[in-house]
C-alpha positions as CSV (number, residue, x, y, z in Angstrom):
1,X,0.0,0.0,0.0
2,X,1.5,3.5,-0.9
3,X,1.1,5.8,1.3
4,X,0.3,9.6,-0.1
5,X,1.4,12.6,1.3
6,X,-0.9,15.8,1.2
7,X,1.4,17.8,-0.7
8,X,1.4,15.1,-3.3
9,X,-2.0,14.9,-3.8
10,X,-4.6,18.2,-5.5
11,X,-7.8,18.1,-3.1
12,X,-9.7,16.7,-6.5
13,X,-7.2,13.7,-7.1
14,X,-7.6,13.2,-3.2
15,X,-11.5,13.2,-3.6
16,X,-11.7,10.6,-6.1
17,X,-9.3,8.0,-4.7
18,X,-11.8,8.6,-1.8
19,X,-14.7,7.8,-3.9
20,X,-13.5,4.8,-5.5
21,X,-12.3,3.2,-2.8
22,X,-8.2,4.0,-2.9
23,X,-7.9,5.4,0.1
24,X,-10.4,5.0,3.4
25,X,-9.2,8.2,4.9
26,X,-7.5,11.6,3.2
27,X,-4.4,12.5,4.6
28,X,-3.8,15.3,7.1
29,X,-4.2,18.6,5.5
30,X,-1.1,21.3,5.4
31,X,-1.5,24.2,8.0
32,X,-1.9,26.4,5.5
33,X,-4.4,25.0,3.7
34,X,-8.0,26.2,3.9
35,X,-10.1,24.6,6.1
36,X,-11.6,21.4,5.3
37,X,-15.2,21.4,3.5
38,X,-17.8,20.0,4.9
39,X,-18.1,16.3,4.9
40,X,-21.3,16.1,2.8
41,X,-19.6,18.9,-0.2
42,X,-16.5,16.1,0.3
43,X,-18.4,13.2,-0.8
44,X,-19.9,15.9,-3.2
45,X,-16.6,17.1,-4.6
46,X,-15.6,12.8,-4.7
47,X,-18.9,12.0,-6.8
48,X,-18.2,15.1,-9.4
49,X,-14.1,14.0,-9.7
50,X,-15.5,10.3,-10.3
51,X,-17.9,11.3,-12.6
52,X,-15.9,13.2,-14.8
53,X,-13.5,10.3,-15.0
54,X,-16.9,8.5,-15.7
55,X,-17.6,10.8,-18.7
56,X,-13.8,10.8,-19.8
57,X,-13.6,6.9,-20.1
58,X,-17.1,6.7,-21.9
59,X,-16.5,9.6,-24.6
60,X,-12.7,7.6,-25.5
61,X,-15.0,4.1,-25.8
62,X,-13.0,2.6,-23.2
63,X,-16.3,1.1,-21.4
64,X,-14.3,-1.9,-19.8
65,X,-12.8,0.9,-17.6
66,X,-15.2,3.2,-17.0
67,X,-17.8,0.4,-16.0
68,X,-16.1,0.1,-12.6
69,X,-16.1,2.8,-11.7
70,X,-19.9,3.4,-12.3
71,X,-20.8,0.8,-10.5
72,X,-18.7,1.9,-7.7
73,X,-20.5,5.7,-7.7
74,X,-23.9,3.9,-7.9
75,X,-23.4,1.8,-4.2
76,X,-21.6,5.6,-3.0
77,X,-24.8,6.8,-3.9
78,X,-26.6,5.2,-2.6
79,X,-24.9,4.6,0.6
80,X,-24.7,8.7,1.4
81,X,-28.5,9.7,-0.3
82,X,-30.8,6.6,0.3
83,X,-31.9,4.2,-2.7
84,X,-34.4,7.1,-3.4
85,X,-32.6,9.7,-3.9
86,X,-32.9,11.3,-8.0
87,X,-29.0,11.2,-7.4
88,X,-29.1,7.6,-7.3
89,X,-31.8,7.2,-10.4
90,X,-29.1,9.6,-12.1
91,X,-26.1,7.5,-11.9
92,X,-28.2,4.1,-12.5
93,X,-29.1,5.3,-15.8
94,X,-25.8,6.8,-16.7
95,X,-24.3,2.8,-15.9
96,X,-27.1,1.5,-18.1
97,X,-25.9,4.1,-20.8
98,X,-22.6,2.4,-20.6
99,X,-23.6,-1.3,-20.5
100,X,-25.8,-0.5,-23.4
101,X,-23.1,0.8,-25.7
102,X,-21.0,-2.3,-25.0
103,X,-24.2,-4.1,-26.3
104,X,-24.9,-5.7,-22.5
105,X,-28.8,-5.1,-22.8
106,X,-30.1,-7.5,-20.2
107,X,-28.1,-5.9,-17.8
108,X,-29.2,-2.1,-18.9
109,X,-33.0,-3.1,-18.7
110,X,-33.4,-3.4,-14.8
111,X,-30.9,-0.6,-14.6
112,X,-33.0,2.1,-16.9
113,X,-36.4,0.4,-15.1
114,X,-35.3,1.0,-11.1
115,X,-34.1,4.1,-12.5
116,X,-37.2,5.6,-14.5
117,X,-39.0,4.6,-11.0
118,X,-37.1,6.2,-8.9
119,X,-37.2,9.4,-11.3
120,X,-41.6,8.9,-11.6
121,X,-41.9,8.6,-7.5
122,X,-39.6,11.0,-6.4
123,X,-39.9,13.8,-9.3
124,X,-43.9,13.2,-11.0
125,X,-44.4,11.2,-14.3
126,X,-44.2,14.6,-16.3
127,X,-40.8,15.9,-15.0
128,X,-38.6,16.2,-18.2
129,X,-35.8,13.7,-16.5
130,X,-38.7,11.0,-16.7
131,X,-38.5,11.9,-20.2
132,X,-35.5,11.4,-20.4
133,X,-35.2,7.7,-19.2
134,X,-38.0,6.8,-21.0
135,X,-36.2,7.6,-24.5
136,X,-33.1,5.5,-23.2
137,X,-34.9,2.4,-22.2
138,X,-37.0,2.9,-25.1
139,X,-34.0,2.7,-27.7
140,X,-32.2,0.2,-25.8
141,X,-35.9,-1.8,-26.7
142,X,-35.5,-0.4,-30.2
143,X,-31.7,-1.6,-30.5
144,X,-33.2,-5.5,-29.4
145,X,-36.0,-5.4,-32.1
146,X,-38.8,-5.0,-29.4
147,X,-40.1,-1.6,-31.3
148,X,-44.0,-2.7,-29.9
149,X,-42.3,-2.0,-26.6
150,X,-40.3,1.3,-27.7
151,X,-42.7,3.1,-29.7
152,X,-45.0,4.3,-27.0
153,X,-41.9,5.0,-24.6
154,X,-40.8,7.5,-27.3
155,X,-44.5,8.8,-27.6
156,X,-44.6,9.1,-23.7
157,X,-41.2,10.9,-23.5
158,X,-42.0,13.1,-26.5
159,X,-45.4,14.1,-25.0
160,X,-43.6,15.5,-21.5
161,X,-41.2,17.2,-23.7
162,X,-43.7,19.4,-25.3
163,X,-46.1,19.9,-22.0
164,X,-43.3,20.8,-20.1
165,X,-41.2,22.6,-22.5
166,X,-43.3,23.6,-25.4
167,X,-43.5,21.9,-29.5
168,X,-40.8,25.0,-30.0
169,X,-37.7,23.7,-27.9
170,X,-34.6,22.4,-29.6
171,X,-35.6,18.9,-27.6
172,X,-38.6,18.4,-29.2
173,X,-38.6,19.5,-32.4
């Protein structure tokens, strides 16, 4: 086990070895540094630095890696917001987003489901991230050939785009 030092570590680099599990403590902060943040904007600041190596990973197709790592902020989650939370419903559909690309459907469906319920019972069946899941589990069901399934998915999500944002917006039109 290495151990880091706080000088060789940014606060970011520190937050998301937190988050994925590299270190179960962060080292002890320089004198002069500013006072330490909150523990809840800590887990905060370790989510965002674990998603954007999320996001990194995905957009250079390297899936295999950024899978992990997914998974990983999904139980973190889950663990600090409650299985609930729209938090939670946010990274579960961004993990199905990334088995889907690598062609995994069976293990995006449950994902994308559990997520669109969490999204309906915590934010209404019209909120526009509802609408959202329901056109990704509604192309995953396109992508296996089940377009009886799809099409009134799309219809659904396409109908709370224009009530909540109008026919007009660049997401509906």
């Amino acid at each position: 086990m290495r151990i880091f030092s706080s000088a060789q570590l940014s606060r970011p680099r520190l937050a998301l070895m937190l988050a994925s599990g590299l270190l179960v403590s962060t080292p002890s902060w320089p004198v002069y540094a500013a006072p330490l943040e909150a523990p809840q904007r800590l887990v905060q600041n370790s989510l965002e630095a674990l998603n954007q190596q999320i996001v990194e990973l995905s957009e250079q197709g390297r899936y295999e890696e950024a899978i992990p790592l997914a998974e990983r902020r999904v139980e973190i989650v889950e663990a600090q917001l409650g299985p609930q939370h729209p938090e939670v419903a946010a990274s579960l559909n961004n993990l199905a987003e990334l088995y889907r690309l690598q062609g995994r459907y069976e293990e995006a469906e449950p994902l994308y489901q559990r997520s669109l319920g969490i999204l309906e019972a915590q934010l209404g069946p019209q909120h526009p991230e509802v609408a959202t899941n329901l056109n990704n589990l509604g192309l995953l069901y396109e992508l296996q050939g089940r377009y009886e399934e799809a099409e009134p998915l799309y219809q659904r999500s396409l109908g709370i785009l224009e009530a909540q944002l109008g026919p007009q917006h660049p997401e509906v039109a």
